[in-house]
N, CA, C and O atoms as a GROMACS GRO file, in nm:
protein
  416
    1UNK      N    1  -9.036   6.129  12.173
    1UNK     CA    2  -9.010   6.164  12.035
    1UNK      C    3  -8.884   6.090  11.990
    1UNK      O    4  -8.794   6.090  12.075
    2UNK      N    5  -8.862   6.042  11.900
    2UNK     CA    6  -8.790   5.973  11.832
    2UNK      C    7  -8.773   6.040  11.714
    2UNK      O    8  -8.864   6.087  11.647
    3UNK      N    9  -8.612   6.046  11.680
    3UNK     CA   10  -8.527   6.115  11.573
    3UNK      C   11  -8.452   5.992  11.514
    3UNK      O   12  -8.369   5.912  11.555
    4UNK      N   13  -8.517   6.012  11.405
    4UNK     CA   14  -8.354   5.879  11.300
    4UNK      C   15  -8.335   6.026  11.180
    4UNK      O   16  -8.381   6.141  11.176
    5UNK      N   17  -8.240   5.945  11.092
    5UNK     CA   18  -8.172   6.008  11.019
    5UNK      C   19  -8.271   6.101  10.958
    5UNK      O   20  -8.243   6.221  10.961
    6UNK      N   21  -8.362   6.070  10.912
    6UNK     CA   22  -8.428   6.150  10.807
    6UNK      C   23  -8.579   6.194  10.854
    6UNK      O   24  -8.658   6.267  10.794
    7UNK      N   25  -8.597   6.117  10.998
    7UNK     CA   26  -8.748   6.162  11.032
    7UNK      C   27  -8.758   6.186  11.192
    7UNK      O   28  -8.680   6.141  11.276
    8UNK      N   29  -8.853   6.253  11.213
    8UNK     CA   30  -8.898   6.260  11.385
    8UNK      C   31  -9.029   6.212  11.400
    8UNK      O   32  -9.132   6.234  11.337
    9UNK      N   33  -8.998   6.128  11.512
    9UNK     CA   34  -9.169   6.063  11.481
    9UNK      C   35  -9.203   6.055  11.647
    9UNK      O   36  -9.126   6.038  11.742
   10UNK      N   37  -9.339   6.073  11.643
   10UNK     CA   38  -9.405   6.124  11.805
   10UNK      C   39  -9.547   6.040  11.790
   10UNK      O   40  -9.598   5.996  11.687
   11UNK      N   41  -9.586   6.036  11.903
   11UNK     CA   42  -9.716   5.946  11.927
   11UNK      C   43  -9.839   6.051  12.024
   11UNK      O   44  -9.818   6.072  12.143
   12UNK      N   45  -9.918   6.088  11.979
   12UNK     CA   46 -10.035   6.126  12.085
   12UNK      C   47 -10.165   6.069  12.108
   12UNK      O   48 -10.236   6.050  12.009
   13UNK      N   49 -10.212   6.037  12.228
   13UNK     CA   50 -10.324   5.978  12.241
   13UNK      C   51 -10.472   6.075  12.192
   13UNK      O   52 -10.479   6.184  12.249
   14UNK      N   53 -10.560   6.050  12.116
   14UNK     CA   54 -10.669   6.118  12.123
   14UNK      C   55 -10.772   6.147  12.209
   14UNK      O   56 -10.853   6.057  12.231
   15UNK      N   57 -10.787   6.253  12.262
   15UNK     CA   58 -10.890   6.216  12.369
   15UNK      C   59 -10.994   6.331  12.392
   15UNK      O   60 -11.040   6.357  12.504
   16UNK      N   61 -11.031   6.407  12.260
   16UNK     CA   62 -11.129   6.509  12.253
   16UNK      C   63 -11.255   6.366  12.233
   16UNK      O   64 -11.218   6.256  12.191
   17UNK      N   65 -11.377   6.391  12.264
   17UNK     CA   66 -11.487   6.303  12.243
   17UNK      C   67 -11.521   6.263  12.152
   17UNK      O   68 -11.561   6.148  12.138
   18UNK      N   69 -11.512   6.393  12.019
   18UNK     CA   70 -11.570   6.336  11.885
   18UNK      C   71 -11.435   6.263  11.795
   18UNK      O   72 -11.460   6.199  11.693
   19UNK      N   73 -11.333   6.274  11.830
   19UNK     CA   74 -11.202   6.232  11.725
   19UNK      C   75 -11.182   6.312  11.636
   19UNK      O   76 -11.232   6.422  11.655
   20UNK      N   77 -11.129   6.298  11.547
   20UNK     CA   78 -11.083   6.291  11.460
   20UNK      C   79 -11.178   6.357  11.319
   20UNK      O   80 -11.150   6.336  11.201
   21UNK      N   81 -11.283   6.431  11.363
   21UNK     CA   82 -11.371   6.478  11.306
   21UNK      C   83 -11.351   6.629  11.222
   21UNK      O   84 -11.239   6.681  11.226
   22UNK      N   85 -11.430   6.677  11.170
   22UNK     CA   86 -11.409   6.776  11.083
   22UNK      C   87 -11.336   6.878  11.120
   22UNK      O   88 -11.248   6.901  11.037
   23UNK      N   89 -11.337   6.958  11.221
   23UNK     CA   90 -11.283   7.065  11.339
   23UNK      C   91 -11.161   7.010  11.319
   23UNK      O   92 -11.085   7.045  11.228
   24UNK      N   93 -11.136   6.906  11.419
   24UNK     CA   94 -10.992   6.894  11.484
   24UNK      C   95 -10.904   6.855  11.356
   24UNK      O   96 -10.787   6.887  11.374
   25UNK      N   97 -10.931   6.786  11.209
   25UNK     CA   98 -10.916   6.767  11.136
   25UNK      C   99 -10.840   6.882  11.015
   25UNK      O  100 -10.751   6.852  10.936
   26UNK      N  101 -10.904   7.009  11.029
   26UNK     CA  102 -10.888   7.125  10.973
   26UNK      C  103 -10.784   7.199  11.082
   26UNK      O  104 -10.671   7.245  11.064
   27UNK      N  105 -10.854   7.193  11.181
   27UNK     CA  106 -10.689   7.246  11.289
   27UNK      C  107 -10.574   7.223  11.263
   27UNK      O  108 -10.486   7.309  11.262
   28UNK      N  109 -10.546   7.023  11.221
   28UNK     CA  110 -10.481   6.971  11.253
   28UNK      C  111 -10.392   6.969  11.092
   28UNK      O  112 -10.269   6.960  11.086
   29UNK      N  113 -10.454   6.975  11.008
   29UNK     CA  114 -10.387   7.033  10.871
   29UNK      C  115 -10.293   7.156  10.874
   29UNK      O  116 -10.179   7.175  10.832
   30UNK      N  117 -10.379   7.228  10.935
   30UNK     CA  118 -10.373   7.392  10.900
   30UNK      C  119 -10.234   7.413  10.982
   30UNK      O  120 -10.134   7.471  10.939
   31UNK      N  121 -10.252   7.347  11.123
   31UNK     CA  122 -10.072   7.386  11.147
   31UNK      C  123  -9.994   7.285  11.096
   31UNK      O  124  -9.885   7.318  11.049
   32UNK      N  125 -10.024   7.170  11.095
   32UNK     CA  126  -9.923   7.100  10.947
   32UNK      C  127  -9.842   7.168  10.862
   32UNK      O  128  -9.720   7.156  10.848
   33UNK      N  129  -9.932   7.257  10.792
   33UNK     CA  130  -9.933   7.374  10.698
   33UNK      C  131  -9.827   7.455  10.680
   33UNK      O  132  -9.759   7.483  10.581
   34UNK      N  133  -9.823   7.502  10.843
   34UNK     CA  134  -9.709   7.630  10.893
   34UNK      C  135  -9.605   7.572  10.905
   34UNK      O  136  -9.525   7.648  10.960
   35UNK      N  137  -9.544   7.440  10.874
   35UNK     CA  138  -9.419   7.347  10.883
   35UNK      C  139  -9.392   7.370  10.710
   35UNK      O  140  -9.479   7.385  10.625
   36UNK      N  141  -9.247   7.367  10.691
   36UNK     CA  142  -9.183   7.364  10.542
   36UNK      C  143  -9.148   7.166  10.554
   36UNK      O  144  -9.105   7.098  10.460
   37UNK      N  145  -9.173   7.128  10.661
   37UNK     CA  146  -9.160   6.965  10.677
   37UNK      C  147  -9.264   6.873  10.639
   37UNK      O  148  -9.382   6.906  10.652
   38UNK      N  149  -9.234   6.768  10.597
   38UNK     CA  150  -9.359   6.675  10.506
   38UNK      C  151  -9.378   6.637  10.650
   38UNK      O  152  -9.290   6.637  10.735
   39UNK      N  153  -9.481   6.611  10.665
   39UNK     CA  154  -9.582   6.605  10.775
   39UNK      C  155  -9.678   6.450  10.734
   39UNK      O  156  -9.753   6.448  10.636
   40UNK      N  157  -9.663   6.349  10.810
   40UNK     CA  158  -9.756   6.256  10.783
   40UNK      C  159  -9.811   6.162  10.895
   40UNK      O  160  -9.743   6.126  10.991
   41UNK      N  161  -9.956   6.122  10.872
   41UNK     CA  162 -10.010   6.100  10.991
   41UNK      C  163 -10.017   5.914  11.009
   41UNK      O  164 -10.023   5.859  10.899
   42UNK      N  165 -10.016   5.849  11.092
   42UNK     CA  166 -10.106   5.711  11.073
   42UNK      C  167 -10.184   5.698  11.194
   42UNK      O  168 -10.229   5.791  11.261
   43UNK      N  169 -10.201   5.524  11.223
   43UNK     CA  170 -10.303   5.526  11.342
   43UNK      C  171 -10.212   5.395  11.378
   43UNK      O  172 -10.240   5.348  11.489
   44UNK      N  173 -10.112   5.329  11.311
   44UNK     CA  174 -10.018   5.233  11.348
   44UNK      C  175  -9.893   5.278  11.319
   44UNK      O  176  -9.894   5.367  11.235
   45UNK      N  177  -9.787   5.248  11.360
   45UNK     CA  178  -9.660   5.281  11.390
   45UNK      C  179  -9.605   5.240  11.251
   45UNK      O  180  -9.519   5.315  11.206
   46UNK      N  181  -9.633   5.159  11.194
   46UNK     CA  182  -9.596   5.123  11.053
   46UNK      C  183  -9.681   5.134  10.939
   46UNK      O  184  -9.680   5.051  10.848
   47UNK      N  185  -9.762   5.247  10.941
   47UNK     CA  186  -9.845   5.291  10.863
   47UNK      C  187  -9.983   5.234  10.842
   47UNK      O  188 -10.005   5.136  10.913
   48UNK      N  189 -10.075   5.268  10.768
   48UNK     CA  190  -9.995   5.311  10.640
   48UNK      C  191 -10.011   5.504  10.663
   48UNK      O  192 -10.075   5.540  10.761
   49UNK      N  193  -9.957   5.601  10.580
   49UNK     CA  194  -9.910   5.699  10.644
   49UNK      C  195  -9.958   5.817  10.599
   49UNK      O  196  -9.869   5.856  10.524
   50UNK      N  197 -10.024   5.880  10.599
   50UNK     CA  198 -10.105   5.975  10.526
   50UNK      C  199 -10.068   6.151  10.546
   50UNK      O  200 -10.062   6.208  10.654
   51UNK      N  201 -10.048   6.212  10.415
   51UNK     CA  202 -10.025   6.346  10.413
   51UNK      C  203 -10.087   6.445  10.568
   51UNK      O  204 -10.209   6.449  10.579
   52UNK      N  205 -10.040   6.488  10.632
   52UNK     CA  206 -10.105   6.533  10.729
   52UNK      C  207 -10.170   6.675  10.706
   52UNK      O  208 -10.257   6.734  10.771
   53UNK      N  209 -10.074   6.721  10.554
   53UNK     CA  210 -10.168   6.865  10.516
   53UNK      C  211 -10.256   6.885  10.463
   53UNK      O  212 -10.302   6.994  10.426
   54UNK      N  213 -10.304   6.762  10.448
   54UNK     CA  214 -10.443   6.730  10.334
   54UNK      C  215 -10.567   6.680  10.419
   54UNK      O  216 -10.590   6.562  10.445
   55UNK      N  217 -10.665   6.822  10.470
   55UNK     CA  218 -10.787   6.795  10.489
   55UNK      C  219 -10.844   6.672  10.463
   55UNK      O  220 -10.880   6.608  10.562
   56UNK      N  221 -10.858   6.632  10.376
   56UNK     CA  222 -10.946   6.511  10.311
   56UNK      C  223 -10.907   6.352  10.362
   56UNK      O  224 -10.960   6.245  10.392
   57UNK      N  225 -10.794   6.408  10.350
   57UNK     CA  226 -10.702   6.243  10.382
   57UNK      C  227 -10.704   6.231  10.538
   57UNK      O  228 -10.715   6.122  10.595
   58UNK      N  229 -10.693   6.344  10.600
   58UNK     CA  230 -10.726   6.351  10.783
   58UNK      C  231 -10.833   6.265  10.809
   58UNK      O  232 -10.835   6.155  10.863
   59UNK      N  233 -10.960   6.362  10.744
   59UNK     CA  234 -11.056   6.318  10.777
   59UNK      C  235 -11.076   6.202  10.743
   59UNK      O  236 -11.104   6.132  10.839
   60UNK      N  237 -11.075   6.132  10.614
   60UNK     CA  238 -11.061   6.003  10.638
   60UNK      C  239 -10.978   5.899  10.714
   60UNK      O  240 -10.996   5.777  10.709
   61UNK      N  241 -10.899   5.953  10.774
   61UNK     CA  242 -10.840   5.864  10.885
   61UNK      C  243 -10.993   5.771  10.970
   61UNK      O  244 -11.010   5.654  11.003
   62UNK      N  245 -11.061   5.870  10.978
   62UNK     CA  246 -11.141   5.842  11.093
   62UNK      C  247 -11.099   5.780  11.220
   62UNK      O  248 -11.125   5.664  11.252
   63UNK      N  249 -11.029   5.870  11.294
   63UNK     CA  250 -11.012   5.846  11.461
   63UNK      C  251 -11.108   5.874  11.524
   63UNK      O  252 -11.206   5.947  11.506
   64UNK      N  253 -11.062   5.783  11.629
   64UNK     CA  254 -11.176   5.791  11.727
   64UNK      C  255 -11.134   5.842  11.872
   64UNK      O  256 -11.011   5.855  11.870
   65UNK      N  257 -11.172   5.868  11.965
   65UNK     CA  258 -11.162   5.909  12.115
   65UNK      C  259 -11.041   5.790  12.117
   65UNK      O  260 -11.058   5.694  12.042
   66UNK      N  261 -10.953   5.794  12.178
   66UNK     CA  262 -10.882   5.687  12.280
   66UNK      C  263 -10.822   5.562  12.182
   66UNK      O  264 -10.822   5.443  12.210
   67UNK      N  265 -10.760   5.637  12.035
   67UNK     CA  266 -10.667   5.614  12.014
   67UNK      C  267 -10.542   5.646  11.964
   67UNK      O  268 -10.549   5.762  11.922
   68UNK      N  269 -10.433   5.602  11.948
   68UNK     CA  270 -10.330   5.687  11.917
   68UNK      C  271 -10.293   5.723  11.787
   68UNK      O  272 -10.296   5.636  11.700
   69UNK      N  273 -10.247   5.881  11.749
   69UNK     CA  274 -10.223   5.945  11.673
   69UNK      C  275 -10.057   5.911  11.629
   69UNK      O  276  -9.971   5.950  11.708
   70UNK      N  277 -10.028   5.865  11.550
   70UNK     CA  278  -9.832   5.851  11.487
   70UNK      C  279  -9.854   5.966  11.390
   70UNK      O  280  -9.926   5.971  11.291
   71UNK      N  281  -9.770   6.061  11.446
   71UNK     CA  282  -9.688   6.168  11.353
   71UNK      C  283  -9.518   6.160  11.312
   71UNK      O  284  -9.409   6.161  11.370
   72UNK      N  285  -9.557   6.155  11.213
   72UNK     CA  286  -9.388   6.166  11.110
   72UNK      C  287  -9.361   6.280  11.050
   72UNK      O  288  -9.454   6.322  10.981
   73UNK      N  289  -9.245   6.361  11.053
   73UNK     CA  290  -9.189   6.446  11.006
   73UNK      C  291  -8.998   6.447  10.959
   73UNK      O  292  -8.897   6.423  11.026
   74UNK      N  293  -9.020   6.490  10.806
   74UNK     CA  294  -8.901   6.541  10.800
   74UNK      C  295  -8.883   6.656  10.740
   74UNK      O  296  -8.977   6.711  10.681
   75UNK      N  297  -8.770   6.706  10.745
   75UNK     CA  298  -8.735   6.870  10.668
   75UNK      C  299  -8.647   6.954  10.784
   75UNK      O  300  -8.623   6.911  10.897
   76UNK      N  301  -8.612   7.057  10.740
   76UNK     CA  302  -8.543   7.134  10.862
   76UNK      C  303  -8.649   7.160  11.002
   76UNK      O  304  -8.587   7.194  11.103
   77UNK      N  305  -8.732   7.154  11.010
   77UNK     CA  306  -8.841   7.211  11.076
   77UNK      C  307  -8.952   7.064  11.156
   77UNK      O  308  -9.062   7.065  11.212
   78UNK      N  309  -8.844   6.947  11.119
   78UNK     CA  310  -8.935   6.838  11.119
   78UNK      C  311  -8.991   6.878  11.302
   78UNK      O  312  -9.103   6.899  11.348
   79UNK      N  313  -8.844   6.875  11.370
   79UNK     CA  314  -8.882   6.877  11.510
   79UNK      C  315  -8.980   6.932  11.578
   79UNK      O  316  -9.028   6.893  11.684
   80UNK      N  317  -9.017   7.056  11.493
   80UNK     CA  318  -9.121   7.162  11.556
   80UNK      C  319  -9.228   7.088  11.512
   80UNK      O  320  -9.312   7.044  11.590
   81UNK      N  321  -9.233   7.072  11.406
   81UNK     CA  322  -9.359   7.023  11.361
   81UNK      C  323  -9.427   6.921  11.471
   81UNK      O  324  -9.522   6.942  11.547
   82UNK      N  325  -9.351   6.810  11.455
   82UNK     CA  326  -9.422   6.726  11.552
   82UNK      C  327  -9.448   6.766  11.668
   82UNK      O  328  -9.564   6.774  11.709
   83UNK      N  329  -9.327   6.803  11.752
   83UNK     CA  330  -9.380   6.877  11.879
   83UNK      C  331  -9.490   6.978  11.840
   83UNK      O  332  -9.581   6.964  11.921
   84UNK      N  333  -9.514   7.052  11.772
   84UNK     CA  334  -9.642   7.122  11.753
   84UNK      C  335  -9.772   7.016  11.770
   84UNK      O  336  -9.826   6.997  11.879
   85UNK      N  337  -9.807   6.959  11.661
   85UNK     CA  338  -9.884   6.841  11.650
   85UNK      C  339  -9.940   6.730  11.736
   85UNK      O  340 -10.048   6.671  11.737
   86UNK      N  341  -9.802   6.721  11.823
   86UNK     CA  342  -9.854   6.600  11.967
   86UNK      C  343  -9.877   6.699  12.048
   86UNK      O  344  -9.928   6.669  12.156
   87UNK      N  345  -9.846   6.850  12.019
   87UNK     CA  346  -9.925   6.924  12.160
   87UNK      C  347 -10.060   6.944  12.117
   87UNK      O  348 -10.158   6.923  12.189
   88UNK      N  349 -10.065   6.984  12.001
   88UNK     CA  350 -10.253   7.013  12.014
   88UNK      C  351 -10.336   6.872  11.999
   88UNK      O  352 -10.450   6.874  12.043
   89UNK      N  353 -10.299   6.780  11.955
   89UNK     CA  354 -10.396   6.663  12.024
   89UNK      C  355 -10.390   6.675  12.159
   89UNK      O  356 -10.493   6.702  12.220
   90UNK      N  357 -10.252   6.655  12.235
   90UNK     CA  358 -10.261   6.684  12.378
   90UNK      C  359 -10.354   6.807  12.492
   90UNK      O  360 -10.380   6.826  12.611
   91UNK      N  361 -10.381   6.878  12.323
   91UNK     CA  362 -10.481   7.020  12.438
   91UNK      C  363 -10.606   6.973  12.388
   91UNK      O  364 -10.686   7.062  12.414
   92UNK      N  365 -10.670   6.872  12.326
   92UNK     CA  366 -10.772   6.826  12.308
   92UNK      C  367 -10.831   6.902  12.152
   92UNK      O  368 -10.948   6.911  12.114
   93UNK      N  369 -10.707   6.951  12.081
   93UNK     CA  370 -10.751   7.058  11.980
   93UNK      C  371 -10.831   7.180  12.009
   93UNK      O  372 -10.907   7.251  11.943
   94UNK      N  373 -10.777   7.178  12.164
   94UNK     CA  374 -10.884   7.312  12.204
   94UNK      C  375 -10.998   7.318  12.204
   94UNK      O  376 -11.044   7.429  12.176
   95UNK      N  377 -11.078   7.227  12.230
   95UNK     CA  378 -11.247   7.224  12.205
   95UNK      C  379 -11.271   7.198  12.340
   95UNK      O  380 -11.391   7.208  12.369
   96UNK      N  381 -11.190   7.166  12.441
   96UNK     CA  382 -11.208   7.131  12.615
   96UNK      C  383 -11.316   7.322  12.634
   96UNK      O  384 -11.414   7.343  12.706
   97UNK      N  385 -11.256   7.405  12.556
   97UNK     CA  386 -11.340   7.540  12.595
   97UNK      C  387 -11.535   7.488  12.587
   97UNK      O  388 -11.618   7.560  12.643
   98UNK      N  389 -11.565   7.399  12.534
   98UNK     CA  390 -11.730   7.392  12.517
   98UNK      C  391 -11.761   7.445  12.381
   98UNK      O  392 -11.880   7.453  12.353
   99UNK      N  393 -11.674   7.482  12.292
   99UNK     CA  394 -11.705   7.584  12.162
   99UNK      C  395 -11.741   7.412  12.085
   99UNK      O  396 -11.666   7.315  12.077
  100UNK      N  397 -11.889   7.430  12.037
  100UNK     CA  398 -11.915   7.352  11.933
  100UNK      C  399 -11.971   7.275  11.990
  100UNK      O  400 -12.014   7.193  11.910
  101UNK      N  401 -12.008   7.241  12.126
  101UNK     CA  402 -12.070   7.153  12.175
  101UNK      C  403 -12.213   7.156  12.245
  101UNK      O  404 -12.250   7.240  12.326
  102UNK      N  405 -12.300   7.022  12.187
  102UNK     CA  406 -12.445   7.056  12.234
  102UNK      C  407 -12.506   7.006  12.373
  102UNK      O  408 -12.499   6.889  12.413
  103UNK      N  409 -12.560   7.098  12.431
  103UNK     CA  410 -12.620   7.085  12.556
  103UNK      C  411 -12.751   7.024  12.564
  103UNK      O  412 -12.843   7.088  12.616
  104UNK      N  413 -12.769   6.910  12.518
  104UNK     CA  414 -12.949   6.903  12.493
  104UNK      C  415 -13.029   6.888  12.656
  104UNK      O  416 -13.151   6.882  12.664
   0.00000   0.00000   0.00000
């Protein structure tokens, strides 16, 4: 994690199967959410950089499996935020449980 003056910025690899898809997408807003810190996402280190509390704009990221997530934060709360954020990509957004997934 990296701190400059005005931002904290963290990197997580994706590695749930589907990416970046509707689920992990709405997860990934929603604790955005619980931060009073502007929260913004990319897929390169120099953007370009997208609201991370905005459903719509997530999902259009379109990530995929096995690549990396750049989170930016600032505000009093930036730190948590991100550390929040690179941990639940890191838990796979919690879908490693089998919830949502088809057995054909």
């Amino acid at each position: 994690m990296t701190v400059t003056e005005t931002s904290v910025i963290a990197s997580a690899l994706l590695t749930n199967e589907v990416g970046l898809h509707a689920r992990p997408a709405v997860k990934l807003t929603q604790l955005a959410k619980s931060f009073a810190a502007t929260v913004e996402l990319a897929l390169e280190p120099d953007g370009p950089w997208v609201d991370a509390k905005s459903p719509v704009r997530i999902m259009r990221v379109k990530a995929a499996k096995g690549m990396l997530l750049h989170f930016r934060a600032s505000g009093s709360d930036a730190d948590a935020a991100v550390g929040a954020l690179v941990d639940l990509v890191a838990r796979g957004f919690d879908e490693d449980a089998g919830e949502g997934t088809d057995h054909a």
